[in-house]
N, C-alpha and C positions, 0 to 999 in steps of 0.2 A: 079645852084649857085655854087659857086669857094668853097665857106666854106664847101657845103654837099660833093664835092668830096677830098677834104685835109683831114675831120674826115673819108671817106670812106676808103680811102689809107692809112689814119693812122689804121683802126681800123683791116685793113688784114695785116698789117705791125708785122713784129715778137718780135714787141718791145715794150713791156706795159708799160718802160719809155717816150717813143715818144708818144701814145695815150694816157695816161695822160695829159703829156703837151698840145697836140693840142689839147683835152678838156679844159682844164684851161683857154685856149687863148680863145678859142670859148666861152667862161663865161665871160670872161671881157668886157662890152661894148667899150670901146675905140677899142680895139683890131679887134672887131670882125667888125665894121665899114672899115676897110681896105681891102685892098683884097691880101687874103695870097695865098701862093705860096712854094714848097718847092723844093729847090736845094741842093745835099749832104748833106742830113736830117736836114739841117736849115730850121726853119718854119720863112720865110720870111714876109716880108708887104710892099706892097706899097700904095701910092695913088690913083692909075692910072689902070684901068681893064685891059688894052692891053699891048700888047709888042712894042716896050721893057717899063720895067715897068721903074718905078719911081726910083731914089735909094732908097735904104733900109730908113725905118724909125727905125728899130730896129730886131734884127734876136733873135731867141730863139734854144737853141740846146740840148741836153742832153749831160753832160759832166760823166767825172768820179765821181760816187757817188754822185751826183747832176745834178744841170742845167746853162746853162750859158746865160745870157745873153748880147748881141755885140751891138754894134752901130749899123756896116752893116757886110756884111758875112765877109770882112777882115779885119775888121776894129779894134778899140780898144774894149777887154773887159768889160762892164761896171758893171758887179758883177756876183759871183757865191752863187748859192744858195742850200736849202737841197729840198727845196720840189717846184713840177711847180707851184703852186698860188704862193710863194714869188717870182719865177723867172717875172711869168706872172704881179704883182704887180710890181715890178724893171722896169720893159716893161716900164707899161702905165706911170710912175711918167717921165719916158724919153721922152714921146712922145711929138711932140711941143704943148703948149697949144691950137692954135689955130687950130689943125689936124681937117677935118672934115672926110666925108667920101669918099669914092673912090669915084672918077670919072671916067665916061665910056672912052675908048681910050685910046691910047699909049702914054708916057711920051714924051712931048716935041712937040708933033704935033696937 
């Protein structure tokens, strides 16, 4: 399962801002419904199991003295925050209301 090796990587990761957060995310059922992924310590989401995935539904990052959370890893900011549950909650109120969960396979095929 993609979620046990994301909290895996996070949890030997030297960074108890980033294991926080990808706990939080792993707490939120919207979230955890997606299938995460991380690139340049953005904790990503897509729809879609396979590569290449989906675009981003929404990225979460650890910022200075807080957390940020994007549209997609370039995309526009959508708020910074103090602690990962409000970043994690800023997440889901983003996500389309109709999101359900991953589906198995690559985006687009």
């Amino acid at each position: 399962m993609q979620w046990e090796w994301v909290r895996q990587d996070a949890e030997e990761a030297p960074w108890p801002e980033y294991r926080v957060l990808v706990e939080a995310a792993y707490a939120d059922p919207r979230l955890r419904q997606l299938f995460p992924y991380v690139s340049h310590w953005l904790l990503r989401f897509s729809t879609t199991t396979g590569s290449p995935f989906s675009p981003d539904v929404v990225c979460l990052q650890v910022g200075r003295g807080g957390y940020v959370v994007k549209a997609s890893a370039y995309g526009p900011v959508l708020g910074e925050t103090a602690s990962p549950e409000e970043a994690v909650a800023l997440a889901a109120r983003h996500l389309p209301a109709d999101i359900g969960p991953a589906v198995a396979g690559a985006y687009g095929k």
